[in-house]
C-alpha positions as CSV (number, residue, x, y, z in Angstrom):
1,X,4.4,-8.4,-7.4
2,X,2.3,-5.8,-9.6
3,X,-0.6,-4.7,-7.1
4,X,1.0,-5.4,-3.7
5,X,1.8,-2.5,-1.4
6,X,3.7,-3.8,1.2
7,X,4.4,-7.1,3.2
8,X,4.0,-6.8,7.1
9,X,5.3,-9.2,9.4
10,X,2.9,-8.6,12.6
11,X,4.5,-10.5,15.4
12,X,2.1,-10.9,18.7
13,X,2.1,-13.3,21.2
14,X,-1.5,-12.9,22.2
15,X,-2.7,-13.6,18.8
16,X,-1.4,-16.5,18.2
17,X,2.1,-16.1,16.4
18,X,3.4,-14.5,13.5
19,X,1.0,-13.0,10.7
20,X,2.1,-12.0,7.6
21,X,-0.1,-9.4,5.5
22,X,0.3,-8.5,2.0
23,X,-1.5,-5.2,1.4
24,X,-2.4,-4.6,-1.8
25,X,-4.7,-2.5,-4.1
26,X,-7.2,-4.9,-6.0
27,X,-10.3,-6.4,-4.7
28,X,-10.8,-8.3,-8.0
29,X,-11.5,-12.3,-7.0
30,X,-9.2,-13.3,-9.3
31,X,-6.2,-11.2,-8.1
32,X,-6.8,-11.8,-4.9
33,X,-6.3,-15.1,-5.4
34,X,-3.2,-14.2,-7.0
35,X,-1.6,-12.1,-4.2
36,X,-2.7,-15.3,-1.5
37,X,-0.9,-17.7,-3.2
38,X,2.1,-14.9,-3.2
39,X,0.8,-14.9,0.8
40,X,1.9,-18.4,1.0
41,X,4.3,-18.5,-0.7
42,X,6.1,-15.6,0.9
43,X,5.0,-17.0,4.4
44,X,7.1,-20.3,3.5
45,X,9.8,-18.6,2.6
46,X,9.8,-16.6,5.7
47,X,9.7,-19.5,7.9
48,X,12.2,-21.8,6.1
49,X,14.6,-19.3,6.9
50,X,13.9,-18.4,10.3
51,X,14.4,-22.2,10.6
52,X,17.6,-22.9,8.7
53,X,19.2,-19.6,8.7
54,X,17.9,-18.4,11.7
55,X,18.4,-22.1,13.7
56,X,15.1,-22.1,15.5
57,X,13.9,-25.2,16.6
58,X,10.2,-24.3,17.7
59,X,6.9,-25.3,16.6
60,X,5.3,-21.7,15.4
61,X,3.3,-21.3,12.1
62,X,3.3,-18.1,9.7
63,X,-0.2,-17.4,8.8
64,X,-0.8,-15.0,6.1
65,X,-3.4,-13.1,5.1
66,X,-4.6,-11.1,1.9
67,X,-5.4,-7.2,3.0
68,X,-7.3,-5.0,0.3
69,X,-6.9,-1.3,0.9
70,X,-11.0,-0.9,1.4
71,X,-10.3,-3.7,4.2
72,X,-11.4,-2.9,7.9
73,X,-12.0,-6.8,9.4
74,X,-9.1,-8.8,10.1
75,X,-9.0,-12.5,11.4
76,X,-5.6,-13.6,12.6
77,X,-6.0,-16.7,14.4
78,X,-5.5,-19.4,11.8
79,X,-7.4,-23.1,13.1
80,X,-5.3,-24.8,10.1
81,X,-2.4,-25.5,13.1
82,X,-2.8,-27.3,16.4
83,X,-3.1,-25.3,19.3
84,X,0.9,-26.3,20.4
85,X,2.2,-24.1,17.5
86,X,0.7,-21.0,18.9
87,X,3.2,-18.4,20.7
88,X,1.0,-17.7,23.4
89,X,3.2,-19.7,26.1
90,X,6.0,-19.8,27.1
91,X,7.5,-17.2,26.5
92,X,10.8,-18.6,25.9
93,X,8.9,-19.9,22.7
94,X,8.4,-16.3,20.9
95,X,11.8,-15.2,22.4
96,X,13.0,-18.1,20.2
97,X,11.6,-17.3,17.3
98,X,12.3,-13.3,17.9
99,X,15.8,-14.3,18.3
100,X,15.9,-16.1,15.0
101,X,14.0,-13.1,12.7
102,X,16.7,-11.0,14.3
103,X,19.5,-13.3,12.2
104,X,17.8,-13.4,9.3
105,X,17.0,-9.9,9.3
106,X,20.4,-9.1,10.1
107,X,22.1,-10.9,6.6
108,X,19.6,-8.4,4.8
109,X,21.6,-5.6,4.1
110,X,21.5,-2.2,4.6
111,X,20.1,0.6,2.1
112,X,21.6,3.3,4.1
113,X,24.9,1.4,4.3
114,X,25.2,-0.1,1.0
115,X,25.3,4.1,0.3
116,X,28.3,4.9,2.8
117,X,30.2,1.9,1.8
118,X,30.2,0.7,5.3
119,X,28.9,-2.7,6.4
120,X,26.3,-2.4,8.9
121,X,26.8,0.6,10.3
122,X,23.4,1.6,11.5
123,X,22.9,-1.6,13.1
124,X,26.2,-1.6,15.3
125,X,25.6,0.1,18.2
126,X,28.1,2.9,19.9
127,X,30.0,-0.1,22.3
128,X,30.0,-2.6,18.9
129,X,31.7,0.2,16.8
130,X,33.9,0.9,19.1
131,X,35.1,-2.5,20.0
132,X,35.5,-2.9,16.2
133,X,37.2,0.1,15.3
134,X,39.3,0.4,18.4
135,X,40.3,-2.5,19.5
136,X,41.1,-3.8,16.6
137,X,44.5,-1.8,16.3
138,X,45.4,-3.9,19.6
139,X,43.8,-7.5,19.1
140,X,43.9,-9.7,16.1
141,X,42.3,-12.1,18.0
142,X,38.1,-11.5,19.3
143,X,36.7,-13.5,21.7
144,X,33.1,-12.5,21.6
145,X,30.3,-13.6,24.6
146,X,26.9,-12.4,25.4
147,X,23.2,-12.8,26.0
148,X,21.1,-14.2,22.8
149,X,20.2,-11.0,20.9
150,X,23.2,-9.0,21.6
151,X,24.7,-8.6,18.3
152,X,27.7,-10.9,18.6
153,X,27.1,-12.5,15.5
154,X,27.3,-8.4,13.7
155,X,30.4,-7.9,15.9
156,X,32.2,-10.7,14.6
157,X,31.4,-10.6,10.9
158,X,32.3,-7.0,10.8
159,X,35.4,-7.3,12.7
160,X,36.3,-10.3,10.4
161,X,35.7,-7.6,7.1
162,X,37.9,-4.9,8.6
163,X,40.3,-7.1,9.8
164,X,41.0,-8.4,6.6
165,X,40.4,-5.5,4.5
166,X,43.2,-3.7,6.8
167,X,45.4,-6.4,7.0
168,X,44.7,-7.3,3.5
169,X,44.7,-10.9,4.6
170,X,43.8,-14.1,2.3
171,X,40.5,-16.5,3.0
172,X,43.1,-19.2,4.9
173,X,44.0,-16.0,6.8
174,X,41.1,-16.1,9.4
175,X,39.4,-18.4,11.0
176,X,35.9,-18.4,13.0
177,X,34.5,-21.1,15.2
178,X,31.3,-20.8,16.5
179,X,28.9,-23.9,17.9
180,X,25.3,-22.8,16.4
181,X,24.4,-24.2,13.5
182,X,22.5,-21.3,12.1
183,X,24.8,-18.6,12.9
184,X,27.4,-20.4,11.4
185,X,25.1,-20.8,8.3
186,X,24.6,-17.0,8.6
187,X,28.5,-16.2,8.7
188,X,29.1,-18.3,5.8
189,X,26.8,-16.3,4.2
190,X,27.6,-12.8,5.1
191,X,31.6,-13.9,4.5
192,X,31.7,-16.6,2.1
193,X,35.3,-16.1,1.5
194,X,36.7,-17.1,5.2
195,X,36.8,-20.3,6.9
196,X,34.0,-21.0,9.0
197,X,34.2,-23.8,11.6
């Protein structure tokens, strides 16, 4: 939007949850205005995401906040939601949602590897590269298990691409099965050419 800056997504448990601020130029009443509706609007978005996409099932609001440049108070609490929806405790409740922006941010793709021509590159770490790369010459088959946050879910969709774009294999041709309901939303979107179960 004409005016705006930046988004930031501040995530603090202490503060009560997740804030989003759009920074942006104007201090005109009017514009302002303007750029808090895009606040809210943008705020929505982020959370409808985290909770269909990114398949958490917490109770956590998304306040958002306007931010001129000449700005230097802030108020981040936001007493529009009950006192449950704050992240403050447990902390199983902001690992929750954590775990779910790190979904949806992982189906945004990559500048950097949109460049190279190579899918997630910079997010794969030395171990997930090399169990693409390498063991693909010896398994067609993955079996992939780990903690939440490990990058299974950028493990399998890459290994899914290169397998097929080696093998040169057909949609039918591969199969994933996977029990969450929001990674397998996430897989169907990053691969929307394979069978996803």
């Amino acid at each position: 939007m004409d005016g705006v800056i930046c988004d930031l997504l501040l995530v603090s448990r202490n503060m009560g949850g997740l804030h989003l601020f759009t920074l942006c130029h104007s201090s005109d009443r009017e514009e302002f205005l303007e750029f808090l509706e895009y606040g809210r609007e943008a705020a929505r978005s982020i959370k409808r995401s985290l909770v269909k996409d990114g398949a958490c099932s917490e109770k956590f609001y998304i306040s958002y906040h306007v931010v001129s440049c000449n700005t230097t108070e802030l108020a981040l609490r936001d007493e529009r939601y009950p006192q449950g929806y704050d992240l403050q405790s447990p902390r199983g409740k902001l690992n929750e949602v954590l775990k779910a922006l790190v979904i949806i941010l992982a189906t945004i793709p990559s500048t950097l590897s949109n460049k190279l021509g190579v899918g997630i590159m910079n997010l794969l770490t030395r171990e997930q590269f090399q169990l693409v790369y390498q063991q693909i010459e010896v398994n067609k088959e993955l079996w992939i298990k780990g903690a939440a946050g490990t990058g299974k879910t950028l493990v399998a969709v890459e290994f899914m691409r290169e397998l097929q774009r080696r093998e040169k294999l057909d949609k039918e041709e591969i199969l994933c099965v996977c029990e969450n309901a929001g990674i397998r939303n996430q897989i169907k979107y990053e691969l929307n050419s394979f069978l996803i179960l």
